[in-house]
C-alpha positions as CSV (number, residue, x, y, z in Angstrom):
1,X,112.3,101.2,112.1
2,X,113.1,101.3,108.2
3,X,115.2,104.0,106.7
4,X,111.3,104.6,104.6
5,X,109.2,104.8,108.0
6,X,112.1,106.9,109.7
7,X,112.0,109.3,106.5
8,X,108.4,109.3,106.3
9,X,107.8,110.3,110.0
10,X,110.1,113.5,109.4
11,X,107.7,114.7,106.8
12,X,105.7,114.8,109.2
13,X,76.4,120.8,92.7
14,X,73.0,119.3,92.6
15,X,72.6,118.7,97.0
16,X,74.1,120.4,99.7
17,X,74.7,118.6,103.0
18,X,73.5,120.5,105.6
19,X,75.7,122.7,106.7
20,X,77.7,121.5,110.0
21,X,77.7,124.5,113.2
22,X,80.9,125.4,114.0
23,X,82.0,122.1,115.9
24,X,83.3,122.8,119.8
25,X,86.9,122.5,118.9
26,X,88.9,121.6,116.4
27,X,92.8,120.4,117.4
28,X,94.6,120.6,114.1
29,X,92.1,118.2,112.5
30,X,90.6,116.2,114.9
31,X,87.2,118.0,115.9
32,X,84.5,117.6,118.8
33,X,87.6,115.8,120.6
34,X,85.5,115.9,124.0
35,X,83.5,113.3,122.8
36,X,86.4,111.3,123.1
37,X,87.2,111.3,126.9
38,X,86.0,108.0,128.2
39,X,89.1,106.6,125.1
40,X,91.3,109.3,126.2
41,X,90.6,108.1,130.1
42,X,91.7,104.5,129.1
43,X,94.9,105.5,127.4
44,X,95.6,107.0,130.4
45,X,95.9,103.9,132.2
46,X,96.8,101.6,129.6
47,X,100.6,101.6,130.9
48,X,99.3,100.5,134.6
49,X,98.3,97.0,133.2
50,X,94.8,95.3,133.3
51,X,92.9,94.5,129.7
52,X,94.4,96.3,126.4
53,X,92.3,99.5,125.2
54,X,91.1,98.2,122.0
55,X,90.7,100.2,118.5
56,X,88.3,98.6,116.6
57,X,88.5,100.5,113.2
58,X,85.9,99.5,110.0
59,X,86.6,100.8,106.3
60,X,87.4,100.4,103.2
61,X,91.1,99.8,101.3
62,X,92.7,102.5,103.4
63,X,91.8,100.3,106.0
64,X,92.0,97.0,105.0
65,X,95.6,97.8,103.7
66,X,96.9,98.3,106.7
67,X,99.2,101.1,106.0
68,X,97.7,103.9,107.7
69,X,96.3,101.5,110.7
70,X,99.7,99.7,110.4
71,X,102.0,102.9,111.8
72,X,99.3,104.1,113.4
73,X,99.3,100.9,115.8
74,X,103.1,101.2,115.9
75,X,103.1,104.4,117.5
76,X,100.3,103.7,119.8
77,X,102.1,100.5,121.0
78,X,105.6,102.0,121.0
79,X,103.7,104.8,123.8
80,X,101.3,102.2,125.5
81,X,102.8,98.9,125.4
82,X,101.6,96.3,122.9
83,X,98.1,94.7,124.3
84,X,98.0,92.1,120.9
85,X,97.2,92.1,117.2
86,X,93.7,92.3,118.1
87,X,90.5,91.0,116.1
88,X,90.8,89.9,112.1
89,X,89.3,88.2,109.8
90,X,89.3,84.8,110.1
91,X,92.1,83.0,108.3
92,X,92.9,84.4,104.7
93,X,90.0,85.9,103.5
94,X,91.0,86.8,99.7
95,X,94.3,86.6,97.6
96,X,96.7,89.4,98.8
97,X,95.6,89.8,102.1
98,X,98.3,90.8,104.4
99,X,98.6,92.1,107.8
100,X,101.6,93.6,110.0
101,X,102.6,91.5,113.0
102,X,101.3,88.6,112.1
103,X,100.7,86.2,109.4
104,X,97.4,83.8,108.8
105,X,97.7,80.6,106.7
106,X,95.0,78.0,106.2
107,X,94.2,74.9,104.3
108,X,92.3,74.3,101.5
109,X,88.6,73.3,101.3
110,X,87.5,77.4,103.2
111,X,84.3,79.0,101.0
112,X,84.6,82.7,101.8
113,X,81.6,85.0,102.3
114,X,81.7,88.9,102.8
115,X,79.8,92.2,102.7
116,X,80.8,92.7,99.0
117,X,82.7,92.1,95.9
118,X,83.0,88.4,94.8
119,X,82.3,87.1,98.6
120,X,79.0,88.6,98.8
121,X,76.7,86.0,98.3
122,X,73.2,88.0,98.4
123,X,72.1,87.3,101.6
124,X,72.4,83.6,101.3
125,X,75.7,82.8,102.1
126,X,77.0,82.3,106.0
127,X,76.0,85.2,108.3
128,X,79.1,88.2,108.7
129,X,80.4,89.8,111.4
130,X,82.4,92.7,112.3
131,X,85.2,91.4,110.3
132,X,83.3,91.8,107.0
133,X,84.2,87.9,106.8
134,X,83.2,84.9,107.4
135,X,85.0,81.3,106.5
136,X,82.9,78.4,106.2
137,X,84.2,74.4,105.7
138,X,82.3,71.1,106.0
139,X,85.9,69.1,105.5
140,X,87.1,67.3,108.3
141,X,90.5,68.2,108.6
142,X,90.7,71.8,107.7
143,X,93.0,74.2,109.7
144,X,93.7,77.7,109.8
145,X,96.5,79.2,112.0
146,X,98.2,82.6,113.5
147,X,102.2,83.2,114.2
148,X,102.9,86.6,115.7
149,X,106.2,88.7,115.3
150,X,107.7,88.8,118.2
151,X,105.9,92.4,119.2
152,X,102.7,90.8,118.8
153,X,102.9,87.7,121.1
154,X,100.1,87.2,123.1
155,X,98.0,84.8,125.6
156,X,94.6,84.9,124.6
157,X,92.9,83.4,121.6
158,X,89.3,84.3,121.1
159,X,87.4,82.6,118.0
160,X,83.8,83.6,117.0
161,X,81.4,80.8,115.1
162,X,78.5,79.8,114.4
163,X,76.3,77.4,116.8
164,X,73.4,75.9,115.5
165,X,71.4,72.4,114.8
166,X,74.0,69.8,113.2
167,X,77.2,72.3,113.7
168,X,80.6,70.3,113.5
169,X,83.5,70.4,116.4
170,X,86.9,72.4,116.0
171,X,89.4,72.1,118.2
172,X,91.2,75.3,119.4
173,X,94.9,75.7,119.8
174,X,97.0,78.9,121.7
175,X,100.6,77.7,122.4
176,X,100.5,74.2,124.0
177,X,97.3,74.6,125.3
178,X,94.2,72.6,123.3
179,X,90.3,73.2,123.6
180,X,87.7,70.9,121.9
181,X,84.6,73.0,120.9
182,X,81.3,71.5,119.8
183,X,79.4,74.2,118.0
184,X,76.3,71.7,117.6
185,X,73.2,73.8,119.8
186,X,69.4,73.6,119.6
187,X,69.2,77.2,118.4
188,X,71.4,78.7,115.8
189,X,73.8,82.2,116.6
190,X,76.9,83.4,117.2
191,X,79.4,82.4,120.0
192,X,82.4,83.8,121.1
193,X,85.2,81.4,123.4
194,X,88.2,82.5,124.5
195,X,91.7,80.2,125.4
196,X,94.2,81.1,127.1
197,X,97.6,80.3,127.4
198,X,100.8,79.1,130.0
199,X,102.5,82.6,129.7
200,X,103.0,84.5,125.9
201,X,103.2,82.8,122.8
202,X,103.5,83.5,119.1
203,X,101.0,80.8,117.9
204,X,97.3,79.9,117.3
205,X,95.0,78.1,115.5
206,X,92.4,75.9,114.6
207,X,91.6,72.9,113.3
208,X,87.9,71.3,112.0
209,X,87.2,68.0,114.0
210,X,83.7,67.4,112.1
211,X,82.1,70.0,109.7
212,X,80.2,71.9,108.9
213,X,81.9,75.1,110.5
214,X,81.7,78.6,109.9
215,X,84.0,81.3,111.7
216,X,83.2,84.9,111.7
217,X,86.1,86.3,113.3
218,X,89.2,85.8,115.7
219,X,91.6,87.8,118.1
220,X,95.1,87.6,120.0
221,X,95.5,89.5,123.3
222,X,97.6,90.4,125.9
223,X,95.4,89.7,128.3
224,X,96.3,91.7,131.8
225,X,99.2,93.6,130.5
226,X,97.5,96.7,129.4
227,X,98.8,98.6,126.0
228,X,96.8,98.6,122.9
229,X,95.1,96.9,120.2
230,X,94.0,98.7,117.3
231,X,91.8,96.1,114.9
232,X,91.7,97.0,111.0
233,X,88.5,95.4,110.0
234,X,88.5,96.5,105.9
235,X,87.0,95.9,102.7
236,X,88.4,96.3,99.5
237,X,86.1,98.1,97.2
238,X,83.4,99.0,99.9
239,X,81.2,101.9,100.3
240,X,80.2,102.4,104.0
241,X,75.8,101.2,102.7
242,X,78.0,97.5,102.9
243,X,78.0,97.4,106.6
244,X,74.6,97.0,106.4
245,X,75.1,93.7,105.3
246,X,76.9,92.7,108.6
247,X,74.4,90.5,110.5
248,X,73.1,92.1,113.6
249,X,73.6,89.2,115.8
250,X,76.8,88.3,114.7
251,X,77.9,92.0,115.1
252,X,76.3,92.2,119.0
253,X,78.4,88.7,120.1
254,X,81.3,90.1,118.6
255,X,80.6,93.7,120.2
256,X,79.9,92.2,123.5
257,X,82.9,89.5,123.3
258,X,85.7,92.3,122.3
259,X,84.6,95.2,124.5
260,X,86.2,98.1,122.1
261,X,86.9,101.3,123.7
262,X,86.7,103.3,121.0
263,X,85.1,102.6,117.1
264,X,86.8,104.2,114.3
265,X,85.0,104.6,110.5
266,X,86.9,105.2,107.5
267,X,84.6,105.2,104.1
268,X,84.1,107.8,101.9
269,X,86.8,107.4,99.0
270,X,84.6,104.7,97.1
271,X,81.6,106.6,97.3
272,X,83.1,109.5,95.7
273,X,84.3,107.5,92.6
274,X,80.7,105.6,92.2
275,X,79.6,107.0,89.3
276,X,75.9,106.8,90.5
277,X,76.4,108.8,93.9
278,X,73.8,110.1,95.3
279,X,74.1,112.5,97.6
280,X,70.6,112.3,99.2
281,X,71.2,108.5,99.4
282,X,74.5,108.7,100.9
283,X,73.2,111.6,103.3
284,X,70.6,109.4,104.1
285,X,72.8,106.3,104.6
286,X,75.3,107.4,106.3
287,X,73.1,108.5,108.8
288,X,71.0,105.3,109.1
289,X,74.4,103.2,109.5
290,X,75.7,105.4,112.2
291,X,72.9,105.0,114.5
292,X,73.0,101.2,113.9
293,X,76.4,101.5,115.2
294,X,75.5,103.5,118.2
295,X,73.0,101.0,118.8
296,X,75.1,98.2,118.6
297,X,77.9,99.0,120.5
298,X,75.8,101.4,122.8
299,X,78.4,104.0,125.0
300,X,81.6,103.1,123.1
301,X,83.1,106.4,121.3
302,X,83.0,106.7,118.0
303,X,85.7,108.8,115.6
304,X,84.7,109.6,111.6
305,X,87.7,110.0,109.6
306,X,87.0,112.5,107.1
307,X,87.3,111.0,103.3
308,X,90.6,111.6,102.1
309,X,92.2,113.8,99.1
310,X,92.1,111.3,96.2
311,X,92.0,112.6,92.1
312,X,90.9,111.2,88.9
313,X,91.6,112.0,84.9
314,X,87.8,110.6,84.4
315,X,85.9,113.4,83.0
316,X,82.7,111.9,84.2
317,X,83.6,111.6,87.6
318,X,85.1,115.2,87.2
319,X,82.1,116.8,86.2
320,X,79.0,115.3,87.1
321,X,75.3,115.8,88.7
322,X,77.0,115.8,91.9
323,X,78.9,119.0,90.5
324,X,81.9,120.3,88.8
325,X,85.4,119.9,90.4
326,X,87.6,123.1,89.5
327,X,90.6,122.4,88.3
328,X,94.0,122.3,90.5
329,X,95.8,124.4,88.1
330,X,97.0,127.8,89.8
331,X,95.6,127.0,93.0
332,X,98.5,127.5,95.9
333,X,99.9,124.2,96.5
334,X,98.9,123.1,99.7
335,X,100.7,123.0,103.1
336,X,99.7,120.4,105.9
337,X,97.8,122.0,109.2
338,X,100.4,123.3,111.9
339,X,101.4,120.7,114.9
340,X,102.5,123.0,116.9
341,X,101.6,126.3,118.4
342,X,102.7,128.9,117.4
343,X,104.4,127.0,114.2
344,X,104.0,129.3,110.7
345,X,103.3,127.1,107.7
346,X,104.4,129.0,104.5
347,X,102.4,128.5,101.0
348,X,104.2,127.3,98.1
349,X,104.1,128.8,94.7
350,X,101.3,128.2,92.5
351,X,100.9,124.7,90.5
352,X,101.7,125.0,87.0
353,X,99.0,124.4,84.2
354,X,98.7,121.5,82.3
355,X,97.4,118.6,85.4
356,X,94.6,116.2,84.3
357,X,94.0,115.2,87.9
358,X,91.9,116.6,90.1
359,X,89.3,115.3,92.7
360,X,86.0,113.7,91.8
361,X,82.9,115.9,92.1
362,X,81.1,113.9,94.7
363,X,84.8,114.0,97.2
364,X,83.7,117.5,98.8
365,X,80.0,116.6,98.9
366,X,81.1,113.5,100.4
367,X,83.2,115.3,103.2
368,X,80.5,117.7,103.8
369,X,77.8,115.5,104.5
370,X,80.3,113.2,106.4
371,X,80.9,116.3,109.2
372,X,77.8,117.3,109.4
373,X,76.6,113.7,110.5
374,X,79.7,112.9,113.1
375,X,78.4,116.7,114.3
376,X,75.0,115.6,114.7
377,X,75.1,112.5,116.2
378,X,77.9,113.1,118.1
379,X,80.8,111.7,116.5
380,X,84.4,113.1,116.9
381,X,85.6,113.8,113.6
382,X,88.9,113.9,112.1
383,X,89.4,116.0,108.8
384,X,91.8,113.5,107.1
385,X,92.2,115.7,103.7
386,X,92.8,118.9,105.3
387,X,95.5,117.4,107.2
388,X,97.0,116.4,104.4
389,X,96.8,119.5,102.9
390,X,93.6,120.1,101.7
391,X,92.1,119.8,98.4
392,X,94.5,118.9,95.2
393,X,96.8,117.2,97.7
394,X,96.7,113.8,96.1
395,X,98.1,114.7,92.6
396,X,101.3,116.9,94.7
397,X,101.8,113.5,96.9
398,X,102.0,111.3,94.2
399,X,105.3,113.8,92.7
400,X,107.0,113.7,96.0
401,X,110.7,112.1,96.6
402,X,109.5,109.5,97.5
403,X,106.2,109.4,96.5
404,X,103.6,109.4,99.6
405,X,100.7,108.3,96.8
406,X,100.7,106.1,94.4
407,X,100.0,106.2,90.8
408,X,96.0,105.8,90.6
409,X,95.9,109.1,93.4
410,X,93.7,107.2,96.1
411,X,96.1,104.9,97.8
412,X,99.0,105.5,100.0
413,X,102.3,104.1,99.8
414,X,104.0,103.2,103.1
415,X,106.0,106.5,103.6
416,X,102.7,108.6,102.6
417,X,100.7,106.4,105.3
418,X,103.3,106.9,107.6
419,X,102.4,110.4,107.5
420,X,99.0,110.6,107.9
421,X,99.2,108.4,111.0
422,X,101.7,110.4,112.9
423,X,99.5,113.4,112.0
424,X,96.1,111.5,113.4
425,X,98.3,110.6,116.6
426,X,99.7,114.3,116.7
427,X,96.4,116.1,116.7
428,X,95.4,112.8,119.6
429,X,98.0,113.7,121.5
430,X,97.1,117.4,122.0
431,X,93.2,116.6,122.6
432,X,94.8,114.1,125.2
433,X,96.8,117.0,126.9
434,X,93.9,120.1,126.9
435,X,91.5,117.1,128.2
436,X,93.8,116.6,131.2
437,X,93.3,112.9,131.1
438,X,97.3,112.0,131.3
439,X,97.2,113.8,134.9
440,X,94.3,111.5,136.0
């Protein structure tokens, strides 16, 4: 563990929403933690072996990032045992991408498409998955490959593609077992094939036999050792209306093939900077897209994190149709949530004048409407800003030694993320224990 991580770790209005009811519980942040028992059950016997419990979690940069996700995985696998990186994007899918555990590489010759940003292609591009991906090649030749850090080995290689009339071949690769898969079918949709290998190994890949190809998603498992996956399935830049672009079919094969045990969303931040929120649209959205979900992954529980604190120095986005966004300025500096009984949390003295930042307008309608929705359609939710402190957070975070934000006031840096994961896992923890489910 870095000296960072180990330091980190010690730290440890124009439309109202409707108004939530007073949820059944709340355990430090993490509310309506009930609905979460059927995840909370399969924890519980992710240390006796058998298939990993898998976190499949969708978002934005916060998720895509892999900061928050990042620790949060580390703790769950340092607990659990490690079940395997779990499912990602296929190969690299933009400049920057990174991921901890293990590292993608492929050739040239990929076009990339995506739910938004530069690899949205308007609905004509290659179908997406869950991924928020897909990689497409007609070159003979092409490769793409996984090595795992040694905590990430694994024995099962699962690839997702598209079949269809004049499909090419790849040929699949997990350790020194090969796999040649023709993709070429009378009817076109989305396959899933798994490989497996002779005991663990760091290393996958594939390689394009005869084009044209497109991949949608891949995974590495431990595949009868129990322990945990937890997959970060981001987008840079994306609002949670994106997810709408993700094909349904794709999304069902992918669903069906990778079996997640529990569904996490994280959106919110770039809807409250979009200078043409709506908070009737969002309302409306948000609620559309949720019951998609629950359709397409029909029993698997699903946890809302709550937007997080974020601030701005943009007037308009301070003071808006969506509102007006007090300023921080005397307000008590805020205190995280206690994490333990009984544990007092003192106030500190009141900021001094003179910030410019302070949270958009749209951030509170954002988290208002987001709880009243997991409430509704019964969602666990976990308020993500409060446990950081609650509102005017960001602009104190980005002060700190170190600094737990970073300059702009809406992303993390890896101590900050660090935090906010062991507090997600802390408030897990104590659902886990009042639910019983570690006596089962």
């Amino acid at each position: 563990m870095s000296a960072i991580l180990a330091l980190a770790l010690m730290q440890a209005a124009t439309f109202a929403a409707p108004p939530a009811a007073t949820p059944t519980a709340c355990i430090g942040g993490l509310c309506d933690a009930a609905r979460l028992r059927p995840f909370f059950d399969r924890l519980a016997a992710a240390r006796r072996g058998g298939r990993p419990v898998r976190i499949l979690q969708i978002g934005d940069s916060h998720t895509a990032g892999d900061q928050v996700t990042g620790t949060w995985r580390t703790l769950l696998q340092a607990r659990y045992g490690s079940g395997g990186r779990g499912v990602m994007p296929p190969g690299r899918p933009y400049n920057g991408y990174l991921t901890r555990g293990i590292t993608a590489r492929q050739s040239d010759g990929w076009t990339i498409g995506g739910i938004f940003g530069a690899a949205w292609r308007g609905g004509t591009g290659a179908p997406v998955g869950l991924s928020g991906y897909s990689l497409s090649t007609g070159t003979a030749g092409a490769t793409m490959a996984l090595r795992a850090d040694p905590v990430q080995l694994f024995d099962r290689f699962t690839v997702c593609a598209m079949r269809g009339p004049g499909a090419g071949t790849i040929a699949m690769t997990v350790g020194s077992v090969s796999v040649t898969w023709p993709l070429a079918d009378d009817r076109t949709g989305p396959d899933c094939r798994s490989l497996d290998s002779v005991g663990v190994t760091a290393d996958a890949g594939i390689s394009v036999i005869a084009g044209p190809v497109t991949l949608t998603s891949w995974s590495t498992e431990r595949r009868a050792a129990g322990g945990v996956t937890l997959s970060n399935l981001g987008t840079v830049g994306a609002q949670f209306m994106h997810v709408d672009r993700v094909d349904d079919a794709v999304a069902t094969r992918e669903i069906a093939e990778y079996a997640p045990d529990l569904i996490v969303v994280a959106f919110g931040t770039n809807e409250a900077f979009w200078p043409a929120f709506s908070a009737a649209t969002y309302d409306a959205t948000l609620r559309a897209g949720l019951r998609r979900i629950r359709r397409l992954a029909p029993g698997v529980p699903i946890l809302m994190l709550g937007a997080p604190d974020s601030a701005t120095r943009t007037v308009e986005l301070q003071s808006n149709r969506s509102g007006v966004s007090p300023s921080c300025a005397g307000d008590p500096s805020p205190r995280p949530l206690a994490t333990r009984p009984g544990e007092v949390v003192q106030p500190l003295p009141p900021r001094p004048a003179g910030s410019l930042w302070r949270p958009t307008a749209a951030l509170s309608v954002v988290q208002s409407i987001q709880r009243a929705r997991a409430q509704e359609l019964g969602l666990a939710y976990w308020d993500w800003s409060a446990r950081m402190g609650g509102r005017c957070t960001a602009d104190d975070w980005s002060k700190r030694t170190p600094p737990l934000m970073r300059g702009d006031h809406v992303h993390f840096t890896t101590p900050g993320a660090a935090i906010i994961a062991t507090r997600l896992q802390q408030d897990i923890d104590a659902a886990i224990a009042a639910s019983g489910s570690e006596r089962r």
